[in-house]
C-alpha positions as CSV (number, residue, x, y, z in Angstrom):
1,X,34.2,51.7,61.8
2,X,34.8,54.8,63.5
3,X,31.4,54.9,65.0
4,X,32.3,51.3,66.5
5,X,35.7,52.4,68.2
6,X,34.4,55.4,69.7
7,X,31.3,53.0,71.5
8,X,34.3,50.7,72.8
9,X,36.4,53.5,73.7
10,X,33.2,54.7,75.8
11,X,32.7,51.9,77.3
12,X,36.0,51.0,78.6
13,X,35.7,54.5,79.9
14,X,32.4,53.8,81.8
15,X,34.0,50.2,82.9
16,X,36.9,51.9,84.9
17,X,35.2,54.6,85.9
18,X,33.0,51.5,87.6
19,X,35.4,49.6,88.5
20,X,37.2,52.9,90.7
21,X,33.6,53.6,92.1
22,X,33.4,49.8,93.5
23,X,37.5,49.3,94.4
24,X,38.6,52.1,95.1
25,X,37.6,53.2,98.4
26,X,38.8,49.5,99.9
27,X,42.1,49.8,97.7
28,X,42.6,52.8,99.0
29,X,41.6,51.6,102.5
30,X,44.2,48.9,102.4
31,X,47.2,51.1,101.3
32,X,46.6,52.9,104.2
33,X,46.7,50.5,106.3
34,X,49.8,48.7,105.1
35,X,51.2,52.2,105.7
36,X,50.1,52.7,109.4
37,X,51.0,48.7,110.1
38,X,54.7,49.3,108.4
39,X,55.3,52.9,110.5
40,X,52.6,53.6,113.0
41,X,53.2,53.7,116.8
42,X,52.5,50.6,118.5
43,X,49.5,50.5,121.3
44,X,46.7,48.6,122.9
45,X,43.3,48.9,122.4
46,X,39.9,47.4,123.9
47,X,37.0,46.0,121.3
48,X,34.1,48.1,121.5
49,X,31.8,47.5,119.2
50,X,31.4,45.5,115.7
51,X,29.7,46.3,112.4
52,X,29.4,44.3,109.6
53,X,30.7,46.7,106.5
54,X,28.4,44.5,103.8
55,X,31.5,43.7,101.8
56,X,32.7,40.5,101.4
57,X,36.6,39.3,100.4
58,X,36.4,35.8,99.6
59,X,32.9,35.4,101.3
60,X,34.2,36.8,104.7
61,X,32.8,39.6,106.1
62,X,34.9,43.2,106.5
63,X,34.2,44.4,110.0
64,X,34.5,47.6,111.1
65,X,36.0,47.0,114.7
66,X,35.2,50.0,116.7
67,X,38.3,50.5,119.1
68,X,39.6,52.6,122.7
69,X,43.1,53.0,122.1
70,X,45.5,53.3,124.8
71,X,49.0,54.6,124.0
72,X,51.1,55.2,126.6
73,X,52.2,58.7,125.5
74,X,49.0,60.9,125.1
75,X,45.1,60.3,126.3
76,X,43.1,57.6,125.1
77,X,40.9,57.9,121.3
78,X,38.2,56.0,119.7
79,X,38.9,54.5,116.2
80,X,37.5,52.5,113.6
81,X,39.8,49.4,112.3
82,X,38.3,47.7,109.5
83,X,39.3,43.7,109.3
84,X,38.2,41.0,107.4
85,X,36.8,38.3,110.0
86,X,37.1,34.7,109.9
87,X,35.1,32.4,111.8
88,X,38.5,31.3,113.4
89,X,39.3,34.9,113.9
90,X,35.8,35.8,115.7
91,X,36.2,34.7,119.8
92,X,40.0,37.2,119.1
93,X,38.3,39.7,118.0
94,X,34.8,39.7,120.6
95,X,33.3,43.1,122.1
96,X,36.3,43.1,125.2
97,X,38.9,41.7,124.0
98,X,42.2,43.6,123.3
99,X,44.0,43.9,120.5
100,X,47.5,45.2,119.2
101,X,47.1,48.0,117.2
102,X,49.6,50.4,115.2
103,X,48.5,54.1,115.0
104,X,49.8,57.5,112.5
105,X,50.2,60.1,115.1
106,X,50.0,62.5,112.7
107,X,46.5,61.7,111.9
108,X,45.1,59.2,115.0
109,X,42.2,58.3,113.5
110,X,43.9,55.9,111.1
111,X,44.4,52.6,112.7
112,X,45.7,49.5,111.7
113,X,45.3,46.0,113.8
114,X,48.1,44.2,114.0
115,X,46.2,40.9,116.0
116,X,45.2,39.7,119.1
117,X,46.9,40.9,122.2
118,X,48.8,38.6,124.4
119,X,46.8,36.9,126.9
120,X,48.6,36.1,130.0
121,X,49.3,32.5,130.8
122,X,47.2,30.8,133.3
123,X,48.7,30.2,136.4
124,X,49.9,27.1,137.3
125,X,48.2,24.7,139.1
């Protein structure tokens, strides 16, 4: 009987100690960026390159969104975003295109997207 708890004990072990290998660097990933979207500094930034990440949330793809940021305070930095892409999301989020983005200061590297930057209306005919 005691034999039989210690193998369960060991293997719930070796199940979260799996489960924090395979989670835990996109949980960890996404508390960050719910931090840098809910105090970063606000900028633009141009698309400039795309990878796919090989994980999947729902069957979409996470994309790591290579990124020029452009504040308007200090020089411009390269950044990686990583986003979950829809095909509805792909032509706002093509090599190019800009995008809002919210940055920490502190450390610049960590970027958040907010979404698409406003494209300016067509003039009228």
């Amino acid at each position: 009987m005691r034999l039989a708890l210690v193998i369960s004990a060991l293997a719930l072990v070796a199940t979260v100690v799996v489960m924090a290998l395979v989670f835990g660097p996109v949980l960890i990933d996404s508390f960050r960026a719910r931090q840098v979207l809910a105090s970063g500094v606000p900028s633009l930034a141009r698309i400039t390159g795309l990878k796919d990440t090989g994980t999947r949330v729902n069957y979409q793809p996470m994309i790591a969104i290579q990124l020029d940021v452009m504040p308007k305070d200090r020089p411009p930095f390269t950044a990686v975003a990583d986003r979950v892409l829809t095909v509805i999301d792909a032509n706002a989020f093509a090599v190019g295109r800009m995008v809002v983005v919210k940055y920490d200061p502190s450390h610049p590297d960590r970027v958040a997207i907010v979404g698409p930057a406003p494209q300016p209306a067509p003039p009228a005919p």
